[in-house]
C-alpha angles and dihedrals in degrees: 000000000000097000112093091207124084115264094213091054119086118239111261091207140024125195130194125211115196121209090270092058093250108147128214131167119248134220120212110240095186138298148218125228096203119081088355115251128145132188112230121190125202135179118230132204092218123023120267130237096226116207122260116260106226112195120270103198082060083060114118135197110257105029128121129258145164142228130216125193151076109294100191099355085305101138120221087011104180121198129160137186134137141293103267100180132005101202117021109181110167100078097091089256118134095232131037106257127198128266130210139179089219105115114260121181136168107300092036087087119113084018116127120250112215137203121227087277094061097248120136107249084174162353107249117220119155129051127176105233103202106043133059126277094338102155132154142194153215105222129227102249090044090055102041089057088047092047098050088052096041088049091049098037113018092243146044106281104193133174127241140187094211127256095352140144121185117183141198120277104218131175099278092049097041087053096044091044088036087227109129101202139011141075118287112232098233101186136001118195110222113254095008108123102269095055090054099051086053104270112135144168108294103031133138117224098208102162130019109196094353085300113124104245129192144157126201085172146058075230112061080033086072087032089060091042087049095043110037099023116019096040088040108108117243110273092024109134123220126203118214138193106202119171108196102219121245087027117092117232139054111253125204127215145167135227144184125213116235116216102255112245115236118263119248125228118297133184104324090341121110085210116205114283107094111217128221112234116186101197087193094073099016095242128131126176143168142200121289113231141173098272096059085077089066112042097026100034098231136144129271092242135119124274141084123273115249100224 
């Protein structure tokens, strides 16, 4: 509410300060919605000394860290604090993110957060405003995949199995299936790709690629989608073991991984289908892609969407 410019729009120009106050203006190479992160490019007049990546999967809960950034407009602003959580998983993104106790406020997003060596572990991005040390951020391993794509494609190509949910087998539902590890296939479309390679409702994903798989936690769920489907490069065929409780038998089946469409806008979010908008005639309009047939009702035809 304190910003005069229009959240749906996006911004006409982006500028990037370095830490000695020299100013250049930045392109956007491409961007990713969930969980929001973009790829800016400048051009220098003297080469950087970029900051070394530490590994993010090595992260622990516990240890210290520290956060850079301006929290409302204050430059070099330096705060610390501890790793709170290493894989929170309950905030809607795609993928756990880290949580820490160091203060983040608006203006801290986009800004590094760093271990005790001084080496980046994350991007932060959410803060709760009106609770107390309530950060949260993008780890390492997650931003250096998105960046390689965005920086090849202009945007996150991701891989996807179709309309489907897997789920966490925890120890309720492993004693109540009698299957002691795996993901539970939560929902299957009809007609998308992995109902018609044989996956349905119910099963029970055991083995990707002959390799044991398992999840206790919402965690290592989205863990398993990142790491063996949406980092999976289109074409690329997957084989799965499934049981189906309450059937005898272990059943085998193949499947390819689709190129994920973009997603289109949401809430305050530009999403990442860029629309065409020809001024002459006042007309704008998008892609239509599967998702629209969920958030916007609409039919699965042809045609472009009039935004």
């Amino acid at each position: 509410g304190e910003d005069p410019e229009d959240p749906l729009l996006p911004a006409e120009t982006i500028t990037v300060q370095l830490f000695d106050d020299r100013m250049f203006r930045a392109t956007v190479v491409g961007f990713w919605m969930d969980p929001d992160v973009s790829l800016l490019k400048i051009n220098p007049d003297t080469p950087l000394v970029p900051a070394e990546l530490g590994d993010s999967r090595a992260v622990r809960t516990g240890q210290r860290c520290f956060a850079v950034g301006n929290p409302k407009g204050l430059k070099r602003t330096y705060t610390g604090g501890l790793i709170s959580n290493i894989a929170r998983s309950d905030l809607g993104t795609e993928v756990p993110v880290l949580q820490t106790d160091a203060a983040i406020n608006p203006g801290n997003s986009g800004g590094p957060l760093f271990d005790m060596e001084g080496r980046v572990i994350g991007i932060n991005t959410y803060a709760y405003s009106q609770s107390n040390n309530l950060g949260f951020t993008i780890p390492t391993h997650v931003l250096m995949a998105v960046q390689e794509r965005i920086a090849k494609h202009g945007r996150f190509v991701r891989g996807e199995l179709g309309n489907l949910l897997v789920r966490e087998m925890d120890d309720g539902l492993a004693a109540t299936t009698g299957v002691k590890s795996g993901l539970m296939v939560h929902y299957v479309e009809a007609g998308c790709a992995a109902a018609k390679a044989g996956l349905r409702s119910g099963d029970v994903i055991t083995s990707v690629d002959g390799k044991p798989v398992g999840a206790r936690t919402r965690a290592e769920a989205l863990t398993f989608e990142w790491e063996h489907i949406t980092l999976s490069p289109p074409g690329r065929k997957l084989k799965m073991e499934v049981v189906h409780p309450g059937e005898p038998g272990t059943r085998t089946l193949e499947l390819t991984v689709q190129e994920a469409s973009p997603v289109p806008k949401t809430s305050f979010h530009s999403g990442e289908l860029r629309p065409l908008i020809v001024d002459a005639i006042g007309l704008g309009v998008t892609d239509v892609v599967p998702t629209h047939r969920y958030g916007d009702n609409m039919r699965d035809d042809d045609g472009v969407y009039v935004r």
